[in-house]
C-alpha positions as CSV (number, residue, x, y, z in Angstrom):
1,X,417.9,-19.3,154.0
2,X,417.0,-22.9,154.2
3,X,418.8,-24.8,157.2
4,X,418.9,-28.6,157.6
5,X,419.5,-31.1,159.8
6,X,421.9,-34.7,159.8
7,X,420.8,-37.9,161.2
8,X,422.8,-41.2,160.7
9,X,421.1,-44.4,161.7
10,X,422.2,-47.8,162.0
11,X,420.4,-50.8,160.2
12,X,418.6,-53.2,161.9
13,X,415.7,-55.9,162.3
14,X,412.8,-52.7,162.6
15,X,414.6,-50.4,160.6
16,X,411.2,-50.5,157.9
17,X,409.3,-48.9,161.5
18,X,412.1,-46.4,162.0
19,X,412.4,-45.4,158.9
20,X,408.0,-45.0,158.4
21,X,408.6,-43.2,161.9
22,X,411.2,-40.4,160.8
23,X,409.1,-40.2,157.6
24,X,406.2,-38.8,158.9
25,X,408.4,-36.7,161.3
26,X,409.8,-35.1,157.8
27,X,413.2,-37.0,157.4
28,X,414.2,-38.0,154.2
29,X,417.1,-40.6,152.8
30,X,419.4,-39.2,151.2
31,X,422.4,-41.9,151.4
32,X,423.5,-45.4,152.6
33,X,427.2,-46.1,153.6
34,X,429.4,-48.9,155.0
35,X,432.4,-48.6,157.8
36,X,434.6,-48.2,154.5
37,X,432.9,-45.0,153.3
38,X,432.5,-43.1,156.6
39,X,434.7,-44.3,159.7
40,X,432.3,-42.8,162.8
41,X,429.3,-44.9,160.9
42,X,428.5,-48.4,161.8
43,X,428.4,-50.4,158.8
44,X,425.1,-50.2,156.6
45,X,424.1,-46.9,158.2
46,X,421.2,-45.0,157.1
47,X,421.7,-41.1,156.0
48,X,419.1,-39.1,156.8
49,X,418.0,-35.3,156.0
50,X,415.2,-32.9,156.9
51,X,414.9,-28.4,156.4
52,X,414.6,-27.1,159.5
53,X,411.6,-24.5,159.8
54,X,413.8,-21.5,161.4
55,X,411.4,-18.7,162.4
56,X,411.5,-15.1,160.8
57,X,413.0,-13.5,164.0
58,X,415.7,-16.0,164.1
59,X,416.8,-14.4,160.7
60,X,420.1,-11.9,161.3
61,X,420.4,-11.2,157.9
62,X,417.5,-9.9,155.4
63,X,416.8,-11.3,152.1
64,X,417.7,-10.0,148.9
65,X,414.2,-8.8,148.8
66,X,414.3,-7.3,151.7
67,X,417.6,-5.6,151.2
68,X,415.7,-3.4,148.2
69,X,412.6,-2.3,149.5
């Protein structure tokens, strides 16, 4: 099962330095808003997404494949 994780971040004058930053550390964009679209984000916020790497013993349910052999 593939997990992911949120980040919302606000805009400002080194956000080209953030963003390089979180890119390398395997965040991706996935969305812009303003205070009208989402209330608890500052307006021009940055949404952010990365896939957690969960390890196999943190797993409390088998896969399908699993499951059949």
């Amino acid at each position: 099962m593939k997990h992911y994780e949120y980040k919302i971040i606000d805009t400002s004058k080194d956000i080209e330095q953030e963003l390089n930053r979180l890119g390398a550390e395997g965040w991706q964009v996935v969305g812009v808003t303003t205070k009208k679209q989402l209330l608890i984000a500052p307006p021009q916020a940055i949404i952010l997404m990365r896939q957690i790497q969960v390890s196999s013993d943190a797993r409390a349910t088998p896969s399908l494949a699993e499951a059949h052999a």
